[in-house]
C-alpha positions in Angstrom: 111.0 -51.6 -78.1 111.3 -55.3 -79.4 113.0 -55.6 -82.8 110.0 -57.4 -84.7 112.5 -59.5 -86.4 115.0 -60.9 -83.5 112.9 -59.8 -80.6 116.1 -57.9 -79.3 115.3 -55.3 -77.0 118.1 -52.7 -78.3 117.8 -50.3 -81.1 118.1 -46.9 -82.1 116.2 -44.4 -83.2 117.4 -42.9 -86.7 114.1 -40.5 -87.4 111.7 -38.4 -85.4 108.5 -36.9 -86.7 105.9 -35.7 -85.1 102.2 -35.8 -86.9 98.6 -36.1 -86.7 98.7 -32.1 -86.1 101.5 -33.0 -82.8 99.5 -35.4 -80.8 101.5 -38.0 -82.3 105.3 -38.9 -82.8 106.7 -41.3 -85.8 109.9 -42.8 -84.9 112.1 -45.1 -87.2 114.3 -47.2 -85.3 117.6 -49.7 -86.1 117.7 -52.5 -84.5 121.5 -52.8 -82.9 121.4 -56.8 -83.1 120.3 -57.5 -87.2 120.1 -53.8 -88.4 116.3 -54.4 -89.1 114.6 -51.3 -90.0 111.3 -50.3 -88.4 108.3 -48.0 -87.1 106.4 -47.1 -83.8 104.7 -44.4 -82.9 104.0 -42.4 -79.9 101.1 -41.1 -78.6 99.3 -39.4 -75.4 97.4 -41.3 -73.3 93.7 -39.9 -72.9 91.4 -40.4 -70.4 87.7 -41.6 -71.9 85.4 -39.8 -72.6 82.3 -40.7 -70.9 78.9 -40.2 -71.6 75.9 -39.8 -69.4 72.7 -41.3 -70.7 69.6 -40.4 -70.8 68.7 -42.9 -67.6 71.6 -41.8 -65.7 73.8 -44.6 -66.4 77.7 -43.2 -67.5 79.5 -45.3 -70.6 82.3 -44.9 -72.6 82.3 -42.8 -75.9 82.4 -45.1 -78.6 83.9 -43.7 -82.0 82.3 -46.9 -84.3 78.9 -46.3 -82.4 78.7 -43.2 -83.5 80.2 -43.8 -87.1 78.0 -46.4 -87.9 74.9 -44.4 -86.9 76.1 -41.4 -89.2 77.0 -44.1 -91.6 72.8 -45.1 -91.5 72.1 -41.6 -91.8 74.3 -40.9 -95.0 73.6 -44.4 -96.4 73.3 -43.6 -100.7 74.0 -40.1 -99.8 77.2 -38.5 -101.3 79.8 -38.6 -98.3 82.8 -40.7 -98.2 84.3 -43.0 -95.0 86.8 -40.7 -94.9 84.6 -37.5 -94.4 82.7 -39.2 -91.8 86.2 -40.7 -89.8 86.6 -36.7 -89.8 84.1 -35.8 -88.8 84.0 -37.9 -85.6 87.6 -37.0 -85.2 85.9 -33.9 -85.1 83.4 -34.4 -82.7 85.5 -36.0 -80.1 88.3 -33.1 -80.2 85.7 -30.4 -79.5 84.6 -33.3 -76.3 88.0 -33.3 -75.2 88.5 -29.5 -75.0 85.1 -28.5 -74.1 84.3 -30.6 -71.3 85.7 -32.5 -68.0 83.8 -35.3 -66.8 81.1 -37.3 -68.6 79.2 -35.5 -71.6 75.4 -35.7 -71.6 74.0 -37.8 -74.4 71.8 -35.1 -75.2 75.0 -32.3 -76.0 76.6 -34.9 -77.8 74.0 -35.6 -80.5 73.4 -31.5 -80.3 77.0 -31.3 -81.7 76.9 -34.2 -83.9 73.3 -32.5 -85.3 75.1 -28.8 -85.7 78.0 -30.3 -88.1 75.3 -32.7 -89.7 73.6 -29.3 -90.7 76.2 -28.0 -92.6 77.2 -31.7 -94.1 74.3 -33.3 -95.9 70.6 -31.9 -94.9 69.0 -35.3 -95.6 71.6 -36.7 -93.3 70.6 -34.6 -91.0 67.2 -35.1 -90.6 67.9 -39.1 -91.1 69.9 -38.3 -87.9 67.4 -36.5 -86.2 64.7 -38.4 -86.6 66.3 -40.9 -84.4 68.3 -38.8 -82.2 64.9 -36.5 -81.5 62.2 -39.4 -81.5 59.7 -37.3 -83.3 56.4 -38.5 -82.0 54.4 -37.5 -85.3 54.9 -35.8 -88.6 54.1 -32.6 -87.4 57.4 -32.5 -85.5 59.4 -33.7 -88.2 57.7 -30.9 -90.5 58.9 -28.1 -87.4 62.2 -29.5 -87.8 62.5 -29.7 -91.6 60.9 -25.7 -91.2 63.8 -24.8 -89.0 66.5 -26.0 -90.7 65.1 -24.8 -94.3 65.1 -21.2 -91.9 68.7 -21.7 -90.9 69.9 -22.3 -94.6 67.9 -19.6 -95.7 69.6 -16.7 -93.1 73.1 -18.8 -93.9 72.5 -17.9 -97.8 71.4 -14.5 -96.8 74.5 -13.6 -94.5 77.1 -14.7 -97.2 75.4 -12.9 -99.9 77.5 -10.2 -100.8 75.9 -7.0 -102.8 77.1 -5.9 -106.0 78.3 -2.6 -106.5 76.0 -0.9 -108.9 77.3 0.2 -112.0 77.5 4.7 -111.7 
């Protein structure tokens, strides 16, 4: 590792840590020439993800594409950058672990839909309007019926019954 003041290539490391929940080493190093202080960091290489499209063309997974289309759909909504950098961290980890070889568009923006549920409703039909290309209100109005149904049982299975008074 170059020292980033003297460009010498010798230096040693004083501190390990490891972070973003392991996938990721911290290291601060001395250099051995000036005694310059400094950071790198370590981290796995990955192999894409890759998508398959709708016309059967395979591209790369591309993190901003996908923020700045949930950034559209939570435009004047209340959710921060940081939830949404979160969530997409979110999304690609469950990509990584669930499947080998490209992802289909359409189970990508069925997982991005699931956690939009449970994030910001109007966000999630924002989203779905696009992802789904509803052809006419009607299916818009089947979709706002289902997921008014799925909050509904979701209320219904955390209610929890008082005991009654003997």
């Amino acid at each position: 590792m170059l020292c980033p003041n003297c460009s010498c290539k010798e230096s040693r490391v004083i501190d390990s840590r490891s972070f973003d929940d392991g996938a990721s080493i911290k290291r601060r190093r001395e250099c051995l020439e000036c005694g310059t202080r400094f950071t790198t960091f370590e981290r796995r290489e990955e192999e894409p993800i890759m998508v398959l499209k709708r016309d059967e063309h395979i591209e790369p997974f591309d993190r901003s594409k996908l923020l700045k289309s949930l950034l559209s759909a939570t435009a004047k909504r209340n959710v921060s950058l940081h939830t949404l950098e979160a969530f997409v961290d979110m999304v690609e980890n469950d990509i990584r672990n669930t499947y080998r070889g490209p992802i289909p568009s359409s189970s990508l923006g069925d997982q991005v839909l699931i956690r939009l549920g449970d994030l910001d409703k109007v966000a999630y039909i924002r989203f779905a309007s696009v992802y789904k290309d509803f052809k006419d209100i009607d299916e818009l109005r089947e979709e706002l019926e289902s997921l008014t149904e799925s909050a509904a049982d979701a209320a219904s299975a955390t209610d929890v019954q008082e005991p009654e008074d003997e």
